[in-house]
ROLOZA-952808 format. One line per 5 residues: for each residue x negated, y, z of C-alpha. Coordinates in steps of 0.001 Angstrom, whole numbers. Each point is the difference from the previous one (the first is absolute). Layout:
N
X/Y/Z | ...
% end
This chain:
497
-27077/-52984/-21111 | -4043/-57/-759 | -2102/2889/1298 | -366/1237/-4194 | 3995/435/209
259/1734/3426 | -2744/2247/-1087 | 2181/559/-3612 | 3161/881/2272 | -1955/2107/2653
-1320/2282/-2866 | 3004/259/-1918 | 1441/1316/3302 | 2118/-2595/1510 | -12/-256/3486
-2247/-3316/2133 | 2857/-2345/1370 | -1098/213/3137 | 558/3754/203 | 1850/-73/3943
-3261/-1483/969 | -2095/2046/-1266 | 1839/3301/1413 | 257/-1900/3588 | -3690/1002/747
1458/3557/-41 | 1333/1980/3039 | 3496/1016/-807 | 478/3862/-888 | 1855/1684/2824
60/3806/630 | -1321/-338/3230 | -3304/-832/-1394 | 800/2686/-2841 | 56/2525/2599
-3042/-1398/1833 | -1522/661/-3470 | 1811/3403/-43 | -1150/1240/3135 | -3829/-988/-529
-150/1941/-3086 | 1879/2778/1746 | -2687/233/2278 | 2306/1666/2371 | 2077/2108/-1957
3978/381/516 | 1718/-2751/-1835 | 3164/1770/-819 | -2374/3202/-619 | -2071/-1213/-2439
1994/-2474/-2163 | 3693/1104/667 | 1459/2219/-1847 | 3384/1477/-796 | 2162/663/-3063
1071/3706/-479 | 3899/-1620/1249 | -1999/-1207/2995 | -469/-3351/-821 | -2772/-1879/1644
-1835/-2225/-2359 | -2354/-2482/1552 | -3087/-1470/-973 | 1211/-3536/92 | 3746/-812/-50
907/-3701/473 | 1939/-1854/-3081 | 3919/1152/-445 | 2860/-3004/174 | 1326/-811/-2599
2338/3137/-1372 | 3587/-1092/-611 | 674/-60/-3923 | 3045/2544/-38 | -1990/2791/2216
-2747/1644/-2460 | 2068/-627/-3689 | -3064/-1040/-1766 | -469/832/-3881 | 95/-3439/-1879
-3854/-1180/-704 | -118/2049/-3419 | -1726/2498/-1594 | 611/3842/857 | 1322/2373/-2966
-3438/1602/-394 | 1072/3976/-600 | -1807/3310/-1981 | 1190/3302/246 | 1143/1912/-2904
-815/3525/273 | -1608/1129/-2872 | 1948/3575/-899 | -619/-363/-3258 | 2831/-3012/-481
-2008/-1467/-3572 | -2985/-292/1923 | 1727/-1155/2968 | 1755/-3144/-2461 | -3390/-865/-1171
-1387/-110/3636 | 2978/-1976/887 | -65/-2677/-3019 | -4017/-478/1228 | 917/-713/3622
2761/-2592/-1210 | -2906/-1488/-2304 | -2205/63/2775 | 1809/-1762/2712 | 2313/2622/1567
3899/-1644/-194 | 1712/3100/1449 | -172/3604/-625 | 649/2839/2229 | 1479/3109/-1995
-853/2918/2134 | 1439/3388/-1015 | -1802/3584/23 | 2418/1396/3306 | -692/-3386/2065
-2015/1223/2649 | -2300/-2881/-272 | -729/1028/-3697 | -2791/2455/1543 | -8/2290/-2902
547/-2588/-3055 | 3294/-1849/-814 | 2075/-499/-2810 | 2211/2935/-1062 | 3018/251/2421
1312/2551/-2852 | -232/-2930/-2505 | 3121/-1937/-978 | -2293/-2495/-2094 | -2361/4/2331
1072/-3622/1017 | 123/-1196/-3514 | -3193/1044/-825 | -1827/-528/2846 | 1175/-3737/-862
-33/-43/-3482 | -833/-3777/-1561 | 667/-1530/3706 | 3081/-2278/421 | 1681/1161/3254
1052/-3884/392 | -3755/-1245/130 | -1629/2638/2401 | 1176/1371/3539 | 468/2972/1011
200/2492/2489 | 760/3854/-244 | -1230/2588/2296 | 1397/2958/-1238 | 954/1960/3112
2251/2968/-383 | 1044/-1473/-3657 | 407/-3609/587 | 3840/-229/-1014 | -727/2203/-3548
-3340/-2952/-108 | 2132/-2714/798 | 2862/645/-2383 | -2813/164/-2544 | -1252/-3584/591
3619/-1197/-214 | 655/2211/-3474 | -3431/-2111/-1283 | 1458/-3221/1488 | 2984/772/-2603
-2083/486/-2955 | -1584/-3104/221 | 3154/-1707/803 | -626/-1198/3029 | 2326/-773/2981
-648/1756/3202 | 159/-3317/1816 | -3502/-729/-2289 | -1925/2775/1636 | -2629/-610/2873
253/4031/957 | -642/1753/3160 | 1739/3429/-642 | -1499/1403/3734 | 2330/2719/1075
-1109/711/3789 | 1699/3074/917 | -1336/584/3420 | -3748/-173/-1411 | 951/1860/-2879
1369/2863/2474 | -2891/-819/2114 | -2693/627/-2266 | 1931/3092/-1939 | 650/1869/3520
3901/-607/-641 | 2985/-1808/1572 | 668/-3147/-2026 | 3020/-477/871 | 1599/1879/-3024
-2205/-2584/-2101 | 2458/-3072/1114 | 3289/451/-1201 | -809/-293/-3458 | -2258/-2819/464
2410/-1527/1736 | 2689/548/-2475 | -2506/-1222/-3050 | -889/-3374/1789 | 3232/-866/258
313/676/-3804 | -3018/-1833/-1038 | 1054/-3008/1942 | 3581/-67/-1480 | -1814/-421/-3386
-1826/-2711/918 | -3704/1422/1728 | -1683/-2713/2338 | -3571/2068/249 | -384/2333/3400
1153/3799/-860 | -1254/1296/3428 | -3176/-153/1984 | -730/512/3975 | -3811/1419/-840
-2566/-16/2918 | -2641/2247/-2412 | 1274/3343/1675 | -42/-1166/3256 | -3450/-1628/-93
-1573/3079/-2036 | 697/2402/2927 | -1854/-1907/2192 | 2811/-2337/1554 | -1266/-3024/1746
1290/-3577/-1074 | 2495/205/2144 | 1301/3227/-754 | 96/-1201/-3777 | 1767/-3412/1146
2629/1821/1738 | 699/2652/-2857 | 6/-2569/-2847 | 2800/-1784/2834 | 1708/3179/195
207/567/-3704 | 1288/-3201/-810 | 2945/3/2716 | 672/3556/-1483 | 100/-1667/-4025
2345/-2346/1352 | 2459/1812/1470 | -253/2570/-3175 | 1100/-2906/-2337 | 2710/-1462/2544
1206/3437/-174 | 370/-121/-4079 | 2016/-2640/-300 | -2724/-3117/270 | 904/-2966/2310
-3262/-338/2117 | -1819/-3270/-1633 | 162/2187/-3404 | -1411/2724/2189 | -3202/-1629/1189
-876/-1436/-3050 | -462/3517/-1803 | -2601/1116/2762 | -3376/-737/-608 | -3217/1170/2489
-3377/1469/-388 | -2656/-292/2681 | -3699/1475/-486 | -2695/-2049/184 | -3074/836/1756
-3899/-404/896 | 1246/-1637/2890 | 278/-3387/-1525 | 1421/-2313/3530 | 2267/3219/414
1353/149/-3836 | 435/-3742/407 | 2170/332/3246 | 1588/2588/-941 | 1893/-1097/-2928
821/-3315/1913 | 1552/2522/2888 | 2095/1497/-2258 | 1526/-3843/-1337 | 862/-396/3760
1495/3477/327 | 2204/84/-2683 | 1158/-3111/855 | 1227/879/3346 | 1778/3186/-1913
2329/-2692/-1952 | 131/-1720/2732 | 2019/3140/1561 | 1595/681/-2874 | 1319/-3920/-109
-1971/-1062/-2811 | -2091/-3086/-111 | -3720/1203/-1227 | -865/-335/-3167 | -3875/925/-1560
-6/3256/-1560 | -1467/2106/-2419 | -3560/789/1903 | -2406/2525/-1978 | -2981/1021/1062
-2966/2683/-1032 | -3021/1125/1184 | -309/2742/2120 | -886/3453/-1568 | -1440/1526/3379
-2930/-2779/154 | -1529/1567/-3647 | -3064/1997/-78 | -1253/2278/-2498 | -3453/-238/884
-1245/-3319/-1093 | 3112/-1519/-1512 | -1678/-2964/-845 | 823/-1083/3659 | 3820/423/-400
-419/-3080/-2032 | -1154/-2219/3470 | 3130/2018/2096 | 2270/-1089/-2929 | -1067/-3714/-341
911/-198/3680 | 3074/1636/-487 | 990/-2060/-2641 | -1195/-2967/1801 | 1954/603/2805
2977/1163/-1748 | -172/-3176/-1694 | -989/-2096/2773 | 3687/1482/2070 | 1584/-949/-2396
1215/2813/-2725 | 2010/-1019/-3086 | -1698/2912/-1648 | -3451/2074/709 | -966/3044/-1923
-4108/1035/619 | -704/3585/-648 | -2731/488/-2493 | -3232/446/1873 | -288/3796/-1662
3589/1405/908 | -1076/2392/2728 | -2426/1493/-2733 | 2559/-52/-2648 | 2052/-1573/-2489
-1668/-3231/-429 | -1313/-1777/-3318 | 252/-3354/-1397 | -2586/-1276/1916 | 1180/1491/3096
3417/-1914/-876 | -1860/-3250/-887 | -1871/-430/2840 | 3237/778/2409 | 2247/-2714/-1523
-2629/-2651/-507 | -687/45/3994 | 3621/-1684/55 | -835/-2027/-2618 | -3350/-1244/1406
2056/-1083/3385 | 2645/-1780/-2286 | -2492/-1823/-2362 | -2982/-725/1745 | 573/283/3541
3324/-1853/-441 | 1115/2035/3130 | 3875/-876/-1015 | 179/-3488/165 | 1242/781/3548
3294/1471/1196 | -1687/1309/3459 | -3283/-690/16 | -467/2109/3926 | 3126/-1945/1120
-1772/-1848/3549 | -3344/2979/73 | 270/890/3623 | -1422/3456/-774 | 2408/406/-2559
2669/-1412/1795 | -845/2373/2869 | -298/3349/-2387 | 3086/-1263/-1849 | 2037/-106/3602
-1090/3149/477 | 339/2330/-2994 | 3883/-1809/686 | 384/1545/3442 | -1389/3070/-1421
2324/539/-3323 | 2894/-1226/2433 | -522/2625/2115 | -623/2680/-2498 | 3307/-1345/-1912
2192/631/3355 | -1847/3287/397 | 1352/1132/-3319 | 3518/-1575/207 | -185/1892/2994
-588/3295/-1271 | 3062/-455/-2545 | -2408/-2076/-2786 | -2275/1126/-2396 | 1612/2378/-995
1149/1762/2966 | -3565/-266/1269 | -1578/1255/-3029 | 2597/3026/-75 | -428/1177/4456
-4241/-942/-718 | -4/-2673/2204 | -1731/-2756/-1776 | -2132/2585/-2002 | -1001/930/3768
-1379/-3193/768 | -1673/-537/-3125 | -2316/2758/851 | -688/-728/3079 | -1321/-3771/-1572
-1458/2192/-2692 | -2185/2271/2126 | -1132/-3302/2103 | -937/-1616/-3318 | -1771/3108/-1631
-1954/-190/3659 | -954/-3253/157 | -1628/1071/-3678 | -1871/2784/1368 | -1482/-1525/2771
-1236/-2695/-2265 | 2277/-2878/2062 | 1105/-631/-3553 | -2431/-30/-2687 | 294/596/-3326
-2488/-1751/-2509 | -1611/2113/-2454 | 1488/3354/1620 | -603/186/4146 | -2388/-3531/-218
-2843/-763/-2653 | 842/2998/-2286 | -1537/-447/-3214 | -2515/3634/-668 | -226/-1765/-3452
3169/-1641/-1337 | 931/-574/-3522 | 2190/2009/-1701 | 3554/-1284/-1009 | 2194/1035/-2923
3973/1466/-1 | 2202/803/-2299 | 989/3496/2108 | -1454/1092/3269 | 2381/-36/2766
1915/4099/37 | 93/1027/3680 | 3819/-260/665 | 2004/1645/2933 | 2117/-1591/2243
3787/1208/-266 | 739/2109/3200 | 1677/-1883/2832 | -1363/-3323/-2277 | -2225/-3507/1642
-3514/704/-220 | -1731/-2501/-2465 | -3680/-672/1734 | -2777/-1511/-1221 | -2339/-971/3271
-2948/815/-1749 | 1148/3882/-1403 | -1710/2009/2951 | -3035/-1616/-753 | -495/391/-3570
903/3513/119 | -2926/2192/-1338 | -1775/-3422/-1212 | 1102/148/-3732 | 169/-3673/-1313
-2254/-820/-3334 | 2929/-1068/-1450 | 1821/3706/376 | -3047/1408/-1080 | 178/-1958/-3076
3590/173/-474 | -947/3839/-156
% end
């Protein structure tokens, strides 16, 4: 090789052949000289003190974590290497104006809608018309229910919503088999969020499953949903173990209809929330692969991957500067993404203000498509599989929803826990810790408690956000950043006003 065509292949960015001797003149990396390092930058300040620190479940997550072995293929259930269903919530009340919102999110990237009704609790105020029996139809109207996906989070109305996607189905002659639809009935957050038992919300579910399937359905009808959980301030583990608890609870109410139990699992389908917290979003969602797992396992099933959603968190969004939910968001989608969810939904950076626009919408579904596309961040199936830290944090938040799980199946199950308070009792003791750690600035929030913005640029809504009341007995719903904005009206109310 001359000198003109090593200097060609050096530039282009090959690596010298003799690369091992070139790195021999280098000291091996050990973390004994790491904390040599470590200790002269400390300057003699406590180690463990300084650059320890511990997840709200206790976990201890280290500054440097050696390299995991290799993971064995059948323990974490891994989504295949493809693209996530990129979703956009449909909540415009006005159902015309919520099909033309809908048709420009398909246009624009989005492949799976999320039909949320006016009585969801997570419809803050907006929704389509629970009262509607076209409000399905129209809030659809010129989409193909074979070419988009779909989820429904209609709360107290999801069998009246659900039996309205199926009449559609029938008009444009299509098979339920054809349908990629997650009808989301999740009695115990239902209940939870309401301030009622939900256990007079699972016979007829149960009883409709069973009918859907007989005619042919192969989508998920029910939903073990981590939002309520996480929203009143429950830790990871907290929302591990309840999502664990829910879907143990969805199986037995199917077994109980009629279904043999393979049929069983294959109509549940989960939803974790993803947060700021990118490592913990990411090791999250891989805990609950393991965790489910080991529930078929004790059921005597042989895991299979299932139906993981996964949206970003409402209590991380601000009203003061909203132009900062849009960082929190990329790195929940990012993470949500990176854990590997079959389907991410990003909450418009304006929702805590209101009911957001089109460009509200536009920028929340392009930060999926920006990971797909450019970043290319699918083109691996587990792309933290061997990240000690990771690794570590994943091992963890396993222990944690474990224990919270047993905690629960101790109490009765969800159910029985949500009806004697216990569960709802330890959720507030994580939720005062949390709001604390807020308060005394341990955890920051940009644009609100760190670097607020005296002059921040207004942002448009369709509606300001109605102050809503929580149903006696009901979940709180917090935002981390609420005590602080009070008395500190946002530009964007003020022009809303």
């Amino acid at each position: 090789m001359t000198a003109k065509t090593t200097a060609t292949t050096e530039a282009a960015g090959t690596l010298p052949a003799d690369l091992d001797g070139l790195l021999a003149g280098f000291p091996a990396a050990t973390r004994e000289a790491w904390l040599k390092a470590v200790e002269r930058v400390l300057k003699g300040a406590d180690f463990d003190a300084t650059l320890v620190t511990r997840t709200r479940d206790g976990i201890v997550v280290a500054p440097l974590v050696a390299p995991a072995p290799g993971t064995p293929a059948d323990a974490i259930l891994t989504r295949p290497a493809a693209p996530w269903t990129i979703f956009q919530r449909v909540d415009h009340p006005d159902s015309a104006e919520a099909a033309a919102l809908a048709r420009g999110d398909l246009g624009g990237g989005a492949n799976g809608l999320t039909l949320v009704f006016s009585r969801a609790r997570s419809a803050r105020g907006f929704g389509l018309p629970a009262s509607d029996p076209k409000a399905v139809a129209d809030a659809l109207d010129g989409i193909a229910l074979d070419q988009v996906a779909l989820r429904l989070d209609a709360g107290p109305d999801g069998l009246d919503a659900a039996r309205q996607v199926l009449a559609l189905a029938e008009r444009q002659r299509l098979e339920f088999g054809a349908l990629d639809v997650d009808f989301g009935f999740d009695a115990s957050g239902t209940g939870a969020w309401a301030g009622q038992d939900g256990t007079a919300l699972t016979p007829a579910i149960g009883g409709f499953v069973a009918e859907i399937v007989g005619r042919g359905f192969k989508s998920r009808a029910l939903l073990a949903d981590g939002r309520p959980w996480h929203e009143a301030g429950g830790t990871e583990g907290q929302e591990l173990g309840a999502v664990l608890a829910s879907g143990l609870a969805k199986l037995k109410v199917l077994t109980g209809a009629g279904l043999d139990i393979e049929a069983a699992r294959r109509q549940i389908a989960f939803l974790l929330v993803a947060d700021v917290d990118l490592y913990g979003t990411i090791a999250k969602l891989r805990a609950f692969r393991r965790l489910w797992a080991r529930v078929e396992h004790a059921c005597g099933l042989a895991p299979r991957p299932v139906r993981l959603h996964a949206e970003t968190a409402w209590r991380m969004m601000t009203r003061r500067d909203p132009w900062s939910n849009l960082l929190r968001t990329s790195l929940a989608v990012l993470g949500a993404g990176l854990g590997g969810a079959d389907a991410v939904q990003a909450t418009p950076f304006t929702a805590a203000l209101g009911l957001p626009d089109a460009f509200a919408r536009r920028l929340a579904r392009h930060l999926g498509t920006l990971m797909i596309e450019e970043a290319n961040l699918t083109r691996v199936a587990d792309p933290a599989a061997g990240a000690g830290a990771i690794e570590a944090l994943t091992d963890g938040y396993e222990r944690a929803g474990w224990d919270e799980f047993r905690a629960i199946e101790a109490d009765g199950g969800l159910l029985a826990s949500l009806a004697a308070g216990r569960f709802q009792a330890r959720l507030a003791t994580a939720r005062t810790g949390l709001e604390a750690e807020v308060a005394e600035g341990r955890r920051p929030i940009v644009g609100t408690t760190l670097f607020p913005d005296p002059r921040e640029a207004p942002v448009a809504v369709l509606a300001p956000a109605p102050d809503l009341e929580i149903p006696a007995g009901a979940l709180p719903s917090i935002r981390l950043a609420a005590p602080h904005e009070a008395g500190r009206a946002a530009p964007a109310q003020e022009a809303a006003r």
